[in-house]
N, CA, C, O and CB atoms as a CASP TS submission, in Angstrom:
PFRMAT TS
TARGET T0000
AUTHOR 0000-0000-0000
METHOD Language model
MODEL 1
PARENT N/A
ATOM      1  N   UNK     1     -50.013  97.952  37.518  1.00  0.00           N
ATOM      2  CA  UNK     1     -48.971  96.950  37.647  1.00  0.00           C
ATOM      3  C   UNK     1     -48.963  96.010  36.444  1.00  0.00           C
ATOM      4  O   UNK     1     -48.010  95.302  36.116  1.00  0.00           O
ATOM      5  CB  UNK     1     -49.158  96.158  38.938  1.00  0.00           C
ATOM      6  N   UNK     2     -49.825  96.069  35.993  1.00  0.00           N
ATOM      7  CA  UNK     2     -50.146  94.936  34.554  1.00  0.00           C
ATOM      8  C   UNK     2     -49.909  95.407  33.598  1.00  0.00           C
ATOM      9  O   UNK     2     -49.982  94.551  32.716  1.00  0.00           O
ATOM     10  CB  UNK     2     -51.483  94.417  34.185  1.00  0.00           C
ATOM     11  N   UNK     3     -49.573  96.598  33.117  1.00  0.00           N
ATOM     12  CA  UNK     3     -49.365  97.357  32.660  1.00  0.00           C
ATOM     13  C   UNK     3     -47.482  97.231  32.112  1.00  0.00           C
ATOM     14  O   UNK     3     -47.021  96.935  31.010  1.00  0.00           O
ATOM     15  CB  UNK     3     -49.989  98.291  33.544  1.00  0.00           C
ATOM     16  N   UNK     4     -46.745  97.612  33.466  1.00  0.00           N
ATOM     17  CA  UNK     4     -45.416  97.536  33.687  1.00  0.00           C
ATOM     18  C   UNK     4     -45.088  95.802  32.955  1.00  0.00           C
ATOM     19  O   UNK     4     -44.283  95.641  32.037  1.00  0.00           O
ATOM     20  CB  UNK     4     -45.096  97.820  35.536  1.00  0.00           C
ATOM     21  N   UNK     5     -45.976  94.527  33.658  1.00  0.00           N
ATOM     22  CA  UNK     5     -45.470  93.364  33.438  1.00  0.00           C
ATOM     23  C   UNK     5     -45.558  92.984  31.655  1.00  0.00           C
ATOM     24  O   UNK     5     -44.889  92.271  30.907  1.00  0.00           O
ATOM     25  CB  UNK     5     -46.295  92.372  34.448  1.00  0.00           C
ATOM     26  N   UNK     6     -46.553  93.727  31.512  1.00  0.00           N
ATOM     27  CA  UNK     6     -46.709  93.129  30.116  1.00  0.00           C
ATOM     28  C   UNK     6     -45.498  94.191  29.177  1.00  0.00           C
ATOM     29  O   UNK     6     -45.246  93.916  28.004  1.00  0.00           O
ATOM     30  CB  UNK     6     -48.644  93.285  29.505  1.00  0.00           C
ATOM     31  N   UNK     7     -44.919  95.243  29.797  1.00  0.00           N
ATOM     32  CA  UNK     7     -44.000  96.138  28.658  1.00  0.00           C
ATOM     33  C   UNK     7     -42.518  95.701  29.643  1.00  0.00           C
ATOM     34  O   UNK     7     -41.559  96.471  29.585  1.00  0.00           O
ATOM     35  CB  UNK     7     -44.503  98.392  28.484  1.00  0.00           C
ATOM     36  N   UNK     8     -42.453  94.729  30.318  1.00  0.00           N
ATOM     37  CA  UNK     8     -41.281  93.857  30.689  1.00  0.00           C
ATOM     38  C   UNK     8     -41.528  92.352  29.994  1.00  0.00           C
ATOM     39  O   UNK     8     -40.505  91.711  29.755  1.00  0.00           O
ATOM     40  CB  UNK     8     -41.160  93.754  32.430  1.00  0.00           C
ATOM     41  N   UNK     9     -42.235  92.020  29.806  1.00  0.00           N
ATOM     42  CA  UNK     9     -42.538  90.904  28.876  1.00  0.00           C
ATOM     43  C   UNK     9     -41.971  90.735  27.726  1.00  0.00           C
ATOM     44  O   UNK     9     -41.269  89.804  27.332  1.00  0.00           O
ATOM     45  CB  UNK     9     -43.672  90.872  28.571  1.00  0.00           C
ATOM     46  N   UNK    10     -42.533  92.302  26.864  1.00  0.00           N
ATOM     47  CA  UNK    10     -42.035  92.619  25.283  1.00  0.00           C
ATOM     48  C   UNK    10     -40.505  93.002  25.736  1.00  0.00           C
ATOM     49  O   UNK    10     -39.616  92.253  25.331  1.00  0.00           O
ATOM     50  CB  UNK    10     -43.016  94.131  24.312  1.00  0.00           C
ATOM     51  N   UNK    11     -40.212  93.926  26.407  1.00  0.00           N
ATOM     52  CA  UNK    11     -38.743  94.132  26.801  1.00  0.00           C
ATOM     53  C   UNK    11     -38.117  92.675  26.649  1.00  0.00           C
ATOM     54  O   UNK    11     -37.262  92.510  25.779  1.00  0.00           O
ATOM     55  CB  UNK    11     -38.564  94.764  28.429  1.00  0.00           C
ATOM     56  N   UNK    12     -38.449  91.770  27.338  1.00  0.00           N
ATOM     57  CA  UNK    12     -37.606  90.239  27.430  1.00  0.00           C
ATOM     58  C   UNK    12     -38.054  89.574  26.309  1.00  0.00           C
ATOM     59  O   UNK    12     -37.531  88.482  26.086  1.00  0.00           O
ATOM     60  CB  UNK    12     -37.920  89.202  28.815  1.00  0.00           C
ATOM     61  N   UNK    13     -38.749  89.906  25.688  1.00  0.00           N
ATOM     62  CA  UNK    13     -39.369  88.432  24.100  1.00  0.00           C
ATOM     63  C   UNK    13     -38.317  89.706  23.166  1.00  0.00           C
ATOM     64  O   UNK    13     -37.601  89.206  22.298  1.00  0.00           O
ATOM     65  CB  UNK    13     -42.272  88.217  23.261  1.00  0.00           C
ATOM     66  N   UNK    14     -38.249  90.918  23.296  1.00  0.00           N
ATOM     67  CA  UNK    14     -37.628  91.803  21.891  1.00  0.00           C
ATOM     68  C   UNK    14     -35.995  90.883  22.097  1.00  0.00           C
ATOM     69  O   UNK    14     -35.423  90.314  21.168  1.00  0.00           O
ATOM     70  CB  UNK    14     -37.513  94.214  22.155  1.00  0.00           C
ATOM     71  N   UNK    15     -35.529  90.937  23.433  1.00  0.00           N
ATOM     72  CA  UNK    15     -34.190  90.679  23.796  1.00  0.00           C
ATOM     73  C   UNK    15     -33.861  89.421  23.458  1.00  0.00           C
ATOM     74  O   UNK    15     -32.880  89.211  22.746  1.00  0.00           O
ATOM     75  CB  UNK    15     -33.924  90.879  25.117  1.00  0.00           C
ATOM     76  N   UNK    16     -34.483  88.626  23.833  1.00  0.00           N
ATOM     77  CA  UNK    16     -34.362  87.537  23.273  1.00  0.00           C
ATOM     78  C   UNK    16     -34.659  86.803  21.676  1.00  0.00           C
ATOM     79  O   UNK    16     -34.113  85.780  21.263  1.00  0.00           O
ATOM     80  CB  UNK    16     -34.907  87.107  24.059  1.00  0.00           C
ATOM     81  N   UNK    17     -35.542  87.534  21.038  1.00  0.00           N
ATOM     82  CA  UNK    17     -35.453  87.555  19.532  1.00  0.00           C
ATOM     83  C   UNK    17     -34.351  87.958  18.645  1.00  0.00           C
ATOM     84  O   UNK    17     -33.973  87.641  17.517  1.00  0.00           O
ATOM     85  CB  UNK    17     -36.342  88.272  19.149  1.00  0.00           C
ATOM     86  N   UNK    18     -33.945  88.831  19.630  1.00  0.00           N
ATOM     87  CA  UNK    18     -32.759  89.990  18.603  1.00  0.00           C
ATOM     88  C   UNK    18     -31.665  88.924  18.950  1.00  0.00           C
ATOM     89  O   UNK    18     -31.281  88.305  17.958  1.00  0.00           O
ATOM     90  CB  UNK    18     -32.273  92.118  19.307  1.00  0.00           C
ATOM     91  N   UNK    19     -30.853  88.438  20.584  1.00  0.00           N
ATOM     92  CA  UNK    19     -30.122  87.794  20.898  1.00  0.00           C
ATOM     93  C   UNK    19     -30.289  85.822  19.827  1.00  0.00           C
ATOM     94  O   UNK    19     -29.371  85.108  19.425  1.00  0.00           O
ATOM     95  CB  UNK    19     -30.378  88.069  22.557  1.00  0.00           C
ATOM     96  N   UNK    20     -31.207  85.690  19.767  1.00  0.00           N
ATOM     97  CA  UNK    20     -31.448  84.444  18.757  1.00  0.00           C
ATOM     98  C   UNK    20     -31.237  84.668  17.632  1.00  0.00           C
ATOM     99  O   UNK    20     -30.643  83.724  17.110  1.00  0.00           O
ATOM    100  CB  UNK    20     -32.646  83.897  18.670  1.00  0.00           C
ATOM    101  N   UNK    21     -31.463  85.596  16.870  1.00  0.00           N
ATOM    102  CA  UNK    21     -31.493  86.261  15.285  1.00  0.00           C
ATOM    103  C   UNK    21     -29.746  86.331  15.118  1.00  0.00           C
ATOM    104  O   UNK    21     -29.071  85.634  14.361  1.00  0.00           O
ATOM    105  CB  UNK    21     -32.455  88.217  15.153  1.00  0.00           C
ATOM    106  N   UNK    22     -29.345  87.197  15.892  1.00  0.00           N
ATOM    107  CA  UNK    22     -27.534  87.691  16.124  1.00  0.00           C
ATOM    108  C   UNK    22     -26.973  85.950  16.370  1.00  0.00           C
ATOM    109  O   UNK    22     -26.211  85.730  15.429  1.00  0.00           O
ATOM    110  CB  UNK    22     -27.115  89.097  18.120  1.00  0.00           C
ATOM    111  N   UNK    23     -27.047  85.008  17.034  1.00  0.00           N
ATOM    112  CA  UNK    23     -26.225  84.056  17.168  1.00  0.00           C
ATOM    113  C   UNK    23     -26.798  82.740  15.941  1.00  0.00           C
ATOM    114  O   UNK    23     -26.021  81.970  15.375  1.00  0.00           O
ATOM    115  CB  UNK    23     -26.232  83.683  18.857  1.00  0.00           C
ATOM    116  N   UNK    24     -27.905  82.750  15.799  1.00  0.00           N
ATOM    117  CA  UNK    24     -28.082  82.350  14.546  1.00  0.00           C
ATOM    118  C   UNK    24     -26.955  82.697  13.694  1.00  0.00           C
ATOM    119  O   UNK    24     -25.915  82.038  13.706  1.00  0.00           O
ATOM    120  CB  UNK    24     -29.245  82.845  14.068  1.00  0.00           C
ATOM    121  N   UNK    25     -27.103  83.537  13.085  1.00  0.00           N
ATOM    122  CA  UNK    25     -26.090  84.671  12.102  1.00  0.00           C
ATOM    123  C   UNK    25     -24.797  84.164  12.144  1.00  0.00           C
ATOM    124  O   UNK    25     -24.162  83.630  11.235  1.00  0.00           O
ATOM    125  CB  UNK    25     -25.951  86.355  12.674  1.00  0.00           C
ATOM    126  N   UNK    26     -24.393  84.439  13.571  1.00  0.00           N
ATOM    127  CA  UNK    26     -23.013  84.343  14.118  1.00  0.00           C
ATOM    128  C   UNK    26     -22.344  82.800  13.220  1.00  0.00           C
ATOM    129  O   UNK    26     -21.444  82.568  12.413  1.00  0.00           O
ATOM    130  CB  UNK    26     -23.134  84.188  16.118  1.00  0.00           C
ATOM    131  N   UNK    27     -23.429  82.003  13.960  1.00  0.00           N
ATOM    132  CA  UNK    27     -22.956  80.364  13.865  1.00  0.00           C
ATOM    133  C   UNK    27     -23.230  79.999  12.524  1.00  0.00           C
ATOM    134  O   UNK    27     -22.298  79.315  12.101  1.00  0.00           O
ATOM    135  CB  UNK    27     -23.800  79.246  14.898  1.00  0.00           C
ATOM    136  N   UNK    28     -24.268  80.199  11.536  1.00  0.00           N
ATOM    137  CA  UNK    28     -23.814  80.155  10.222  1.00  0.00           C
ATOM    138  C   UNK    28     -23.003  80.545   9.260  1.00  0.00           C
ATOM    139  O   UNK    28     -22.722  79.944   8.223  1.00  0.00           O
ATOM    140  CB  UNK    28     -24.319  80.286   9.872  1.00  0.00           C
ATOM    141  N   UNK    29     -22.507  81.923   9.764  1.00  0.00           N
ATOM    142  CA  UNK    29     -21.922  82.935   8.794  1.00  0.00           C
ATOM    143  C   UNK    29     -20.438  82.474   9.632  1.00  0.00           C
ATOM    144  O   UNK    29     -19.694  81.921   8.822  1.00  0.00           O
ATOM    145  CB  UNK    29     -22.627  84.883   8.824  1.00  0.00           C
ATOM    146  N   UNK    30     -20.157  82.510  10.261  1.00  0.00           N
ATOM    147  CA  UNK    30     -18.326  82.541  10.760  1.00  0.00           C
ATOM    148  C   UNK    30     -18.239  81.463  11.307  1.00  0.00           C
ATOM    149  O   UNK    30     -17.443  80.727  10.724  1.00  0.00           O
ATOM    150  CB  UNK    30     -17.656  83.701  11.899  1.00  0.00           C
ATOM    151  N   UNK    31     -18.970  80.779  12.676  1.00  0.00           N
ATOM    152  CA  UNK    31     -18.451  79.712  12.877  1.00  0.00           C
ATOM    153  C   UNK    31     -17.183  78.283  11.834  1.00  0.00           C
ATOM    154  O   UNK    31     -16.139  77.671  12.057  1.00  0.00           O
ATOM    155  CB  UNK    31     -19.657  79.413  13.198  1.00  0.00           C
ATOM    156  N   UNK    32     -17.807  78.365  11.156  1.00  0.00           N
ATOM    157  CA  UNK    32     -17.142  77.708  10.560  1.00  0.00           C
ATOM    158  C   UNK    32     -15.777  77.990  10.099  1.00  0.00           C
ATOM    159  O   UNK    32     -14.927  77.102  10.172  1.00  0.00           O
ATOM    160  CB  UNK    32     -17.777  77.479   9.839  1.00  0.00           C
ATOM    161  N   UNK    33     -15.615  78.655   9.831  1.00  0.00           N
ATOM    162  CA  UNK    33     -14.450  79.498   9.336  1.00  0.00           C
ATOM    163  C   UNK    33     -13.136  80.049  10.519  1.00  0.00           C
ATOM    164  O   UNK    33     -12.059  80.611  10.325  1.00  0.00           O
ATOM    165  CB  UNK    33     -15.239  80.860   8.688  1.00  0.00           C
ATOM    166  N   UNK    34     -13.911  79.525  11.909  1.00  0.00           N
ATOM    167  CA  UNK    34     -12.928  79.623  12.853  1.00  0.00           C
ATOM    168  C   UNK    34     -12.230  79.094  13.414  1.00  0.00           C
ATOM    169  O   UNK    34     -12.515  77.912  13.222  1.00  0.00           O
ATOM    170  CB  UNK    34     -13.070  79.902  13.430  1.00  0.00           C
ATOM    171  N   UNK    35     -11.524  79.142  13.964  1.00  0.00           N
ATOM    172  CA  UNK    35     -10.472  77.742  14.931  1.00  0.00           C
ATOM    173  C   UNK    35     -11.080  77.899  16.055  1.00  0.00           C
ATOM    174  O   UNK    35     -11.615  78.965  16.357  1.00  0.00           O
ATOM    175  CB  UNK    35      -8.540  77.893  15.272  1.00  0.00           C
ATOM    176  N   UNK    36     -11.072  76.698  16.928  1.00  0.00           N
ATOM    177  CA  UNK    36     -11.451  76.978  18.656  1.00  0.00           C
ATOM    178  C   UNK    36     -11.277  77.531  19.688  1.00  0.00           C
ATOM    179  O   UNK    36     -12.024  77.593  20.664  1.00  0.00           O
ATOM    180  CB  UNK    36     -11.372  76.435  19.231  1.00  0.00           C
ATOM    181  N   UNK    37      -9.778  78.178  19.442  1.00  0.00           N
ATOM    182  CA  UNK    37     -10.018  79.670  20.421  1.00  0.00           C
ATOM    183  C   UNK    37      -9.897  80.787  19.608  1.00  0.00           C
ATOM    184  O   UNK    37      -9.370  81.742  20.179  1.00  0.00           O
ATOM    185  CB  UNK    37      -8.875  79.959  21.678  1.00  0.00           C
ATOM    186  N   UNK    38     -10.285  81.001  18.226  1.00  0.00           N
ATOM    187  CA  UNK    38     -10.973  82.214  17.984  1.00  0.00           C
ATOM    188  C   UNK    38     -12.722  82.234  18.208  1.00  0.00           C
ATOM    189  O   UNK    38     -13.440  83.227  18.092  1.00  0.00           O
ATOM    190  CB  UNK    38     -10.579  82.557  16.498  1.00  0.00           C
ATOM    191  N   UNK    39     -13.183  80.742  18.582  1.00  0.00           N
ATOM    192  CA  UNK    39     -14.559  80.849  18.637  1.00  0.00           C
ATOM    193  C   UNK    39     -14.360  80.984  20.086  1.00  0.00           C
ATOM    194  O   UNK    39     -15.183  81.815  20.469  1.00  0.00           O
ATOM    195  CB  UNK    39     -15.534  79.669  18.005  1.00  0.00           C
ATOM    196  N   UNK    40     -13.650  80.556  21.079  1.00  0.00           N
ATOM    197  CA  UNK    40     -13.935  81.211  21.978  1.00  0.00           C
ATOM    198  C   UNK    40     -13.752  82.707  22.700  1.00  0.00           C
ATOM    199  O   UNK    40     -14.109  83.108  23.808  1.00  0.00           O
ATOM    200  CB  UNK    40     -13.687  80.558  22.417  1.00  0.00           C
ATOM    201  N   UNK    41     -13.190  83.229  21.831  1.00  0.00           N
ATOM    202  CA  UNK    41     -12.762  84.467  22.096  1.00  0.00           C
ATOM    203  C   UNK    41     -13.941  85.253  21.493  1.00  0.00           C
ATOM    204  O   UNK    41     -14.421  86.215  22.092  1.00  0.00           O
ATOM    205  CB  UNK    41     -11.325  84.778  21.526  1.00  0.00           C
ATOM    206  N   UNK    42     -14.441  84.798  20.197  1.00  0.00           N
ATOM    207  CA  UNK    42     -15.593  85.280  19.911  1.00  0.00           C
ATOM    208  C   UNK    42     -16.904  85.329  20.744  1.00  0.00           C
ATOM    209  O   UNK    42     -17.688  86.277  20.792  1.00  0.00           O
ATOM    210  CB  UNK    42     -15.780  84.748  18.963  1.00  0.00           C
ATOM    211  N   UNK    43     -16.985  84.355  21.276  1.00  0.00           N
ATOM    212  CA  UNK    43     -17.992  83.825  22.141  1.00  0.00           C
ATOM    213  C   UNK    43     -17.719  85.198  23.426  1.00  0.00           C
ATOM    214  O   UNK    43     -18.395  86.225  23.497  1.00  0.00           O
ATOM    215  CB  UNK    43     -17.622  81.890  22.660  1.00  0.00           C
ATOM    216  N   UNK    44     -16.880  84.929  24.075  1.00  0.00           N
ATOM    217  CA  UNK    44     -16.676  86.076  25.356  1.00  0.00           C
ATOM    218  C   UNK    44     -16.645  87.467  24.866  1.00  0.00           C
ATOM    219  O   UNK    44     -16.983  88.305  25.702  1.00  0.00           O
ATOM    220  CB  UNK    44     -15.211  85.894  26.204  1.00  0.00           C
ATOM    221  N   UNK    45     -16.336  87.872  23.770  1.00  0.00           N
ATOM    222  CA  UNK    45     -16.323  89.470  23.068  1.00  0.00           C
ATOM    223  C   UNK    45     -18.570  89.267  23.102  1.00  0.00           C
ATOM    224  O   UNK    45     -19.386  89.782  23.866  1.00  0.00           O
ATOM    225  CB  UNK    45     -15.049  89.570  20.560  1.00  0.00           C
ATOM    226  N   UNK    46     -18.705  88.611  22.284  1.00  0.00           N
ATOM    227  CA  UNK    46     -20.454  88.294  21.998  1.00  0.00           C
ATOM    228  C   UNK    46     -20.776  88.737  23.061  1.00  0.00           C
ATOM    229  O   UNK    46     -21.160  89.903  22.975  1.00  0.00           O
ATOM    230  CB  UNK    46     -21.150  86.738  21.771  1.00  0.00           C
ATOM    231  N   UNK    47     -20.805  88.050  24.706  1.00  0.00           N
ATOM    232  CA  UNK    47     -21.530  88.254  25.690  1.00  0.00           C
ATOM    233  C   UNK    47     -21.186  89.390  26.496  1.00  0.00           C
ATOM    234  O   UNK    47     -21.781  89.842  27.473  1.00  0.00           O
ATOM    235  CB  UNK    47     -21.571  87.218  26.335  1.00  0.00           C
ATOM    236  N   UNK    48     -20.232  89.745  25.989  1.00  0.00           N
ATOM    237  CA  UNK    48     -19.469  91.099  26.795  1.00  0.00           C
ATOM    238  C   UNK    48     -20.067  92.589  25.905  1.00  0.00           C
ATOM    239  O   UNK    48     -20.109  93.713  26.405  1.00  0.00           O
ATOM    240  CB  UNK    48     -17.312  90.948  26.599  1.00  0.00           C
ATOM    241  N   UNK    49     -20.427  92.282  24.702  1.00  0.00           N
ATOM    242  CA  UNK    49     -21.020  93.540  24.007  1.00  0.00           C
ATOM    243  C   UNK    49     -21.839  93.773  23.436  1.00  0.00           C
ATOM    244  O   UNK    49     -22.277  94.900  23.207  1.00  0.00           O
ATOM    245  CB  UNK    49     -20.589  93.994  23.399  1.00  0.00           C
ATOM    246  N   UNK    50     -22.561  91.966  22.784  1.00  0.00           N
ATOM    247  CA  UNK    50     -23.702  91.874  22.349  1.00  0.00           C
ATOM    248  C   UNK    50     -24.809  91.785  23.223  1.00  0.00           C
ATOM    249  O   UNK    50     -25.918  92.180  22.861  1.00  0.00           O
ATOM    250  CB  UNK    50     -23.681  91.009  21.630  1.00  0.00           C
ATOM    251  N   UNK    51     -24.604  91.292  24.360  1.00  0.00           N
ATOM    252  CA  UNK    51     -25.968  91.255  25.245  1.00  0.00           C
ATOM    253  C   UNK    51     -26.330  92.115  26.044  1.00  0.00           C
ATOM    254  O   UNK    51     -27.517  92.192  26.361  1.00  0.00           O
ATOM    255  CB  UNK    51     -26.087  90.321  26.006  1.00  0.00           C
ATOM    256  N   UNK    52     -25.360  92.985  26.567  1.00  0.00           N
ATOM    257  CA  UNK    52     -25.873  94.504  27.352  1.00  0.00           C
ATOM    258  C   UNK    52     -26.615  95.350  26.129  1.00  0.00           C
ATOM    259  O   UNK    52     -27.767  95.778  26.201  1.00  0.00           O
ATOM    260  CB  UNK    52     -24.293  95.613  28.055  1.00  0.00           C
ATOM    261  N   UNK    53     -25.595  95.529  24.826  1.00  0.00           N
ATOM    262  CA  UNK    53     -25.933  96.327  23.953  1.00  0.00           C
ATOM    263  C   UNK    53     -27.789  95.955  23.343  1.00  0.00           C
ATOM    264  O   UNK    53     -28.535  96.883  23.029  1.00  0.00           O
ATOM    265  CB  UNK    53     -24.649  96.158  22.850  1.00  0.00           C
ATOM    266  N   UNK    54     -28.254  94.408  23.285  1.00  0.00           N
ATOM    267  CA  UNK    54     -29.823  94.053  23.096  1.00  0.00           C
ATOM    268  C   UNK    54     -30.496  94.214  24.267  1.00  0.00           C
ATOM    269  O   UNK    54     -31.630  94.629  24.028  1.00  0.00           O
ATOM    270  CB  UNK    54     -30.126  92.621  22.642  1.00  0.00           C
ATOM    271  N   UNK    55     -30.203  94.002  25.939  1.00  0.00           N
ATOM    272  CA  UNK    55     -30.798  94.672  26.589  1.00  0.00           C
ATOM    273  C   UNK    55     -30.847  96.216  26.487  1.00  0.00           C
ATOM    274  O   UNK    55     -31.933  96.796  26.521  1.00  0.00           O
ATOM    275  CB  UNK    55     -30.485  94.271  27.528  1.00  0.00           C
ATOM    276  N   UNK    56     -29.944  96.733  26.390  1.00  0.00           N
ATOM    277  CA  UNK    56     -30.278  98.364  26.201  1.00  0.00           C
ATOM    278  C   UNK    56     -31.833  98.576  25.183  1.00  0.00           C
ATOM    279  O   UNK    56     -32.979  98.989  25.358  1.00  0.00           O
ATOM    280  CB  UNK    56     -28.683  99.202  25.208  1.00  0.00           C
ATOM    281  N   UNK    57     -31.083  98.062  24.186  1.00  0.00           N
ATOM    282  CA  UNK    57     -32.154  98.278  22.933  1.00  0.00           C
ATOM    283  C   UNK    57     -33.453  97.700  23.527  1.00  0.00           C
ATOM    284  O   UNK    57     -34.364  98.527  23.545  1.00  0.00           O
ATOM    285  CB  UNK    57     -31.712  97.395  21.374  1.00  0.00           C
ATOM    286  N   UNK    58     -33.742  96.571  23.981  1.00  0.00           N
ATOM    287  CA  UNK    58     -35.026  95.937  24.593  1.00  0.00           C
ATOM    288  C   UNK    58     -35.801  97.074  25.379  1.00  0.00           C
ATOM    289  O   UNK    58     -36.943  97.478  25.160  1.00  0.00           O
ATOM    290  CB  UNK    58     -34.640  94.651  25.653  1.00  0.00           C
ATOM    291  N   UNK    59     -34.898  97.495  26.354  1.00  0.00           N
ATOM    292  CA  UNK    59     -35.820  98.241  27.161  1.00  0.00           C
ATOM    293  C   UNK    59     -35.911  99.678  26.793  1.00  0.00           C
ATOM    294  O   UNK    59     -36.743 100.382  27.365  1.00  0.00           O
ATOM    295  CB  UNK    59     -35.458  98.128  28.552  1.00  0.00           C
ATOM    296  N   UNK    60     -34.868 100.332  25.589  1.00  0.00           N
ATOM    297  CA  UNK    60     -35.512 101.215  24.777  1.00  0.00           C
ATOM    298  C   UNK    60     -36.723 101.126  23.914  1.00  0.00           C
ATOM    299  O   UNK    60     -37.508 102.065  24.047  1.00  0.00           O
ATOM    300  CB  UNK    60     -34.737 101.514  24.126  1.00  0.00           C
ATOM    301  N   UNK    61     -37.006 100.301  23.152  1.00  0.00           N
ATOM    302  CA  UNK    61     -38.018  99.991  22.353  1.00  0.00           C
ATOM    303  C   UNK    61     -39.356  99.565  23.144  1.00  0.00           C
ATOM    304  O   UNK    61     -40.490  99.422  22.688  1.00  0.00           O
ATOM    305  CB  UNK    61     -37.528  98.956  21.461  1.00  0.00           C
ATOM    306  N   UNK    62     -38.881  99.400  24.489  1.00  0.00           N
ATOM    307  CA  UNK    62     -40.139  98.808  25.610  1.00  0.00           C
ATOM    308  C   UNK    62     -41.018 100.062  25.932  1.00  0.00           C
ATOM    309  O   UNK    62     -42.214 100.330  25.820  1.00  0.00           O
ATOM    310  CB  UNK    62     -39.448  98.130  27.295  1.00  0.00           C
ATOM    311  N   UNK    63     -39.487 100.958  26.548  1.00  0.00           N
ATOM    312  CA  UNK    63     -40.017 102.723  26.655  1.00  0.00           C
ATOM    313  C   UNK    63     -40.542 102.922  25.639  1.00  0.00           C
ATOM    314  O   UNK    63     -41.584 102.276  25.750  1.00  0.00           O
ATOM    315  CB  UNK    63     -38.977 103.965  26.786  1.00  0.00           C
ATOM    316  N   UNK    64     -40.550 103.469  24.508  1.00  0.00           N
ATOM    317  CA  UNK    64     -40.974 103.595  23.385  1.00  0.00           C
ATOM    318  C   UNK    64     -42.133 102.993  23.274  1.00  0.00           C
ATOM    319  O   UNK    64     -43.076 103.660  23.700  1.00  0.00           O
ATOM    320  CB  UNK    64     -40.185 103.260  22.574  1.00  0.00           C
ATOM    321  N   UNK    65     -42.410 101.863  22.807  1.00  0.00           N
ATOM    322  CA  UNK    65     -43.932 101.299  23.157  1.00  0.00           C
ATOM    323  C   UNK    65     -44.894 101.726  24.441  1.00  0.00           C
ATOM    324  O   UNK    65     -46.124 101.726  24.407  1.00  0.00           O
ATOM    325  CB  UNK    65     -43.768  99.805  23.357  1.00  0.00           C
ATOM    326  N   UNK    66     -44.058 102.096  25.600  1.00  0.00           N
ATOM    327  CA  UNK    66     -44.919 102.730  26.495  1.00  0.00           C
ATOM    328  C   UNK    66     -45.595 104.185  25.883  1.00  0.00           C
ATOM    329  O   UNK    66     -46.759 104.538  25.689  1.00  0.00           O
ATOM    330  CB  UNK    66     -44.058 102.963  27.814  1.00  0.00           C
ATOM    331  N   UNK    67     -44.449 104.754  25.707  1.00  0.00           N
ATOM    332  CA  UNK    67     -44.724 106.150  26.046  1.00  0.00           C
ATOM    333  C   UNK    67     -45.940 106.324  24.748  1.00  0.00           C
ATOM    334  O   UNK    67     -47.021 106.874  24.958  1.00  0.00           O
ATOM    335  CB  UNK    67     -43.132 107.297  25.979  1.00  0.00           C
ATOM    336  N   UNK    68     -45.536 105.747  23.383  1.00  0.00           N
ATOM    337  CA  UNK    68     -46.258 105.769  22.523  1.00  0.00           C
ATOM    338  C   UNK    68     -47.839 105.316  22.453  1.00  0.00           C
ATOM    339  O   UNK    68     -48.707 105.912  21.815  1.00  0.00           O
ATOM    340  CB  UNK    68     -45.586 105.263  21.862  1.00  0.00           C
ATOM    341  N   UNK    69     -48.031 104.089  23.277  1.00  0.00           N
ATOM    342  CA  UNK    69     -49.293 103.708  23.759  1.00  0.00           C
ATOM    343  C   UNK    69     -49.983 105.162  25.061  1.00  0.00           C
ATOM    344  O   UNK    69     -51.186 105.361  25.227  1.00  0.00           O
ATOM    345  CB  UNK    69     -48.940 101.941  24.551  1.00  0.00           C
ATOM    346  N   UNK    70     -49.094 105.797  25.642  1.00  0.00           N
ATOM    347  CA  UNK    70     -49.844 106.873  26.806  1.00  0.00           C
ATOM    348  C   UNK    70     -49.781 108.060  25.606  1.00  0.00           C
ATOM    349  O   UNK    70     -50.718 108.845  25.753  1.00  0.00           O
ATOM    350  CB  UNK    70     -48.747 107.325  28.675  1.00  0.00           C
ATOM    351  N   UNK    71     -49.093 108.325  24.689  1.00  0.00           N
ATOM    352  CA  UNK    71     -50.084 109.156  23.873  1.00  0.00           C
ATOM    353  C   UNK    71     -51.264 108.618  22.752  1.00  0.00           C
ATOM    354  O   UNK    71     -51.678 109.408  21.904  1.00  0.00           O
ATOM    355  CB  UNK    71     -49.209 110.004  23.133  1.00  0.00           C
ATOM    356  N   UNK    72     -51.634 107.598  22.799  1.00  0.00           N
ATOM    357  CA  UNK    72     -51.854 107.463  22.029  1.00  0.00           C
ATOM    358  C   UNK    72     -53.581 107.633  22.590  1.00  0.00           C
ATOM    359  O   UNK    72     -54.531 108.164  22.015  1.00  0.00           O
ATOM    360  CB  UNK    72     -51.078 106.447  21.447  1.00  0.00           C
ATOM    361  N   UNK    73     -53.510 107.013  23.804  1.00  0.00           N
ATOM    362  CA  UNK    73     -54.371 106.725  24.625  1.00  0.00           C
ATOM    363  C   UNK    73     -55.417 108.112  25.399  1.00  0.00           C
ATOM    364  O   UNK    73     -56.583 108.121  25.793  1.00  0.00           O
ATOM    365  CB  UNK    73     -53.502 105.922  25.544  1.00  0.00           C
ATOM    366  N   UNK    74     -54.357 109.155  25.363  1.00  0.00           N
ATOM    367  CA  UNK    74     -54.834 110.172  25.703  1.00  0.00           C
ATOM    368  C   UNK    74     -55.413 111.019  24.715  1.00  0.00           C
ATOM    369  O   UNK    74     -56.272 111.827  25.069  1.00  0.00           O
ATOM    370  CB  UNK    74     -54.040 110.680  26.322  1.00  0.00           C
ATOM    371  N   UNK    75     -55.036 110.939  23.453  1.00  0.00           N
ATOM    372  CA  UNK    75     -55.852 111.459  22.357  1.00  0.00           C
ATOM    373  C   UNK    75     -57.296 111.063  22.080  1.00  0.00           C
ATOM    374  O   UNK    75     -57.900 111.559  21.129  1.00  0.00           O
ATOM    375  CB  UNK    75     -55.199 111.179  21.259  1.00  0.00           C
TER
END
């Protein structure tokens, strides 16, 4: 079970690094350059494709760290 919590841990710290890194970005690089309902339109496109799409990736790279640690372990 400790096992699972700690590769849901990295799953949620990867997701949330990548999701901080991307809106960082966002808000330096374009914000400015937008009017207020293209930032909000930006904003609802962001959470509608950027945040499923970094959970996906999170808990791919989580698998991945699993599976890679159970071979690694068995060698």
């Amino acid at each position: 079970m400790k096992k699972y919590v700690i590769y849901f841990s990295l799953a949620t710290l990867n997701f949330v690094v990548n999701f901080l890194i991307y809106n960082y970005s966002f808000v330096t690089q374009a914000t400015p350059y937008l009017h207020e309902e293209q930032r909000v339109e930006s904003a609802i496109a962001m959470f509608e494709v950027t945040v499923p799409a970094f959970l996906a990736s999170s808990c791919f790279m989580a698998l991945l760290f699993y599976f890679a640690a159970n071979k690694l372990n068995k060698k």
